[in-house]
N, C-alpha and C positions, 0 to 999 in steps of 0.2 A: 454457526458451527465453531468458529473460533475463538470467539470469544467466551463460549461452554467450556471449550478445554481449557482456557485460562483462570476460568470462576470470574472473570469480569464481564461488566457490560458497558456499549457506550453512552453516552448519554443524548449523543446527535450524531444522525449521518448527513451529511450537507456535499453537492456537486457543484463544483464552483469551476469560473472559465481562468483556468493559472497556466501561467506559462512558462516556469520555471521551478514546479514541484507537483509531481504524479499525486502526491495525498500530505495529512499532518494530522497530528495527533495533539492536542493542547491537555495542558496539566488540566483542565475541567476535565477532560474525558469526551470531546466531541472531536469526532473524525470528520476530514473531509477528504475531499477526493476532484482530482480532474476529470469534469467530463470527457474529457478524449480517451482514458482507460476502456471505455466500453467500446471503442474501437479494437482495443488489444486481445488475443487471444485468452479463452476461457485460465488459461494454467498462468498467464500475466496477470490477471485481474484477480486472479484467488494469489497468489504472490502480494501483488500491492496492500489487499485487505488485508492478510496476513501479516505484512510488515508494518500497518497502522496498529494493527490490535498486538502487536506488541508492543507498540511502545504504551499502552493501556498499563501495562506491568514493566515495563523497563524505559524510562524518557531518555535513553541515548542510546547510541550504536555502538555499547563493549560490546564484551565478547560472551555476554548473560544476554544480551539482545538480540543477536545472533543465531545465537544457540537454538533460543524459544522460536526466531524467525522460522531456521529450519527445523524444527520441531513442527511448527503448524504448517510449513511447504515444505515437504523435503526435494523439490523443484528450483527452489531459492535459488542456488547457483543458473542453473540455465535461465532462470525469469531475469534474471539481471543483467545476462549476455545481452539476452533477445531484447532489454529495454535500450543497454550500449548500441547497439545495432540498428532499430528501430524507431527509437525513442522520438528522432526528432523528425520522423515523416509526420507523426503522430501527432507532434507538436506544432508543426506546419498548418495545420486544418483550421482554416477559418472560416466561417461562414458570414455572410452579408445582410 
């Protein structure tokens, strides 16, 4: 869905175990993502995608990245509380 309304696409989705970055986005176009996001509520996890597929059309955080960010969430601001907030229970989860 997000990446329709941009006209891009990625070229990989990849769920990786990181422990100091919710997703990324590389100059090829392949996104990835931490698996602990599917922990986080449905409006977080359309937030995180949202903010990888923009950087698909903008590779930094002005204020064009932004923009587009809340353009595809207009949640963006509450996803970012609840990540401040949350973030590191989420990051805590290890499994054996």
């Amino acid at each position: 869905k997000h990446t329709e309304s941009i006209g891009k696409r990625a070229k990989a989705i990849r769920y990786k175990d990181t422990s100091s970055r919710w997703g990324s986005c590389t100059s090829e176009g392949n996104l990835s993502f931490s698996w602990r996001i599917m922990m986080a509520p449905p409006a977080v996890i359309n937030y995180l995608v949202a903010h990888e597929v923009a950087h698909l059309k903008e590779m930094n955080h002005g204020p064009k990245f932004w923009k587009l960010c809340e353009k595809l969430c207009p949640d963006t601001d509450r996803c970012k509380d609840w990540l401040k907030r949350n973030g590191g229970a989420l990051q805590a989860i290890v499994f054996e």
